[in-house]
N, C-alpha and C positions, 0 to 999 in steps of 0.2 A: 829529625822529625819528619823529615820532607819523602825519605827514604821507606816510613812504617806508614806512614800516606798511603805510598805508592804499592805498597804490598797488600794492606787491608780494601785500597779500590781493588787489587788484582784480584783477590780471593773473594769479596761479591761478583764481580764479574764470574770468577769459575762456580760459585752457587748458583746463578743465574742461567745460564750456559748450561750447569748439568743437570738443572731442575727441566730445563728445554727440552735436553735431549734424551731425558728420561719420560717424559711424555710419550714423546715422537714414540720410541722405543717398544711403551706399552698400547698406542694406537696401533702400527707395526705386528704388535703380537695379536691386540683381539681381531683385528682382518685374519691375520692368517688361521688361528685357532679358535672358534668361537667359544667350544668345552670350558676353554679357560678365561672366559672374558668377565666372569664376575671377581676371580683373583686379579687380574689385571687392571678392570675399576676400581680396587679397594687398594692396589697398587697408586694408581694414580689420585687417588683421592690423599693419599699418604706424602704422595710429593707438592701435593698440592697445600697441605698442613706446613709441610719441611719448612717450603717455600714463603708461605707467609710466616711463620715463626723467624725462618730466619732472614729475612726485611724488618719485622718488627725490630727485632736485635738491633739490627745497623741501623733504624733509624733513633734509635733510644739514646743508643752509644755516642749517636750525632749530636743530642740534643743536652745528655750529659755534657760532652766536652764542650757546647757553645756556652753553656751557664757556668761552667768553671775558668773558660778561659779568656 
């Protein structure tokens, strides 16, 4: 059990992490192209959804397994 622990922290971690650096990413792009800076807000407004959807989840799943076990 200790072992799917350690996997499911690792994979918030990388949702975390690539919700980061997919910001960075699309800040990065409207500097350099402004043409496309309203693709790139609706870009980042979408990881910004991702990102709270997928927080929501893990903390649901946390609160599941504290009442069942």
């Amino acid at each position: 059990m200790e072992r799917v622990q350690e996997m499911a922290d690792a994979f918030v971690l990388l949702i975390r992490v690539g919700a980061v650096l997919r910001l960075v990413y699309c800040f990065i792009h409207i500097g350099i192209d402004e043409d496309q800076s309203v693709s790139y807000k609706k870009r980042m407004k979408h990881v910004v959804i991702f990102y709270v959807f997928a927080e929501s989840i893990w903390q649901l799943k946390d609160i599941i397994m504290s009442y069942y076990m």
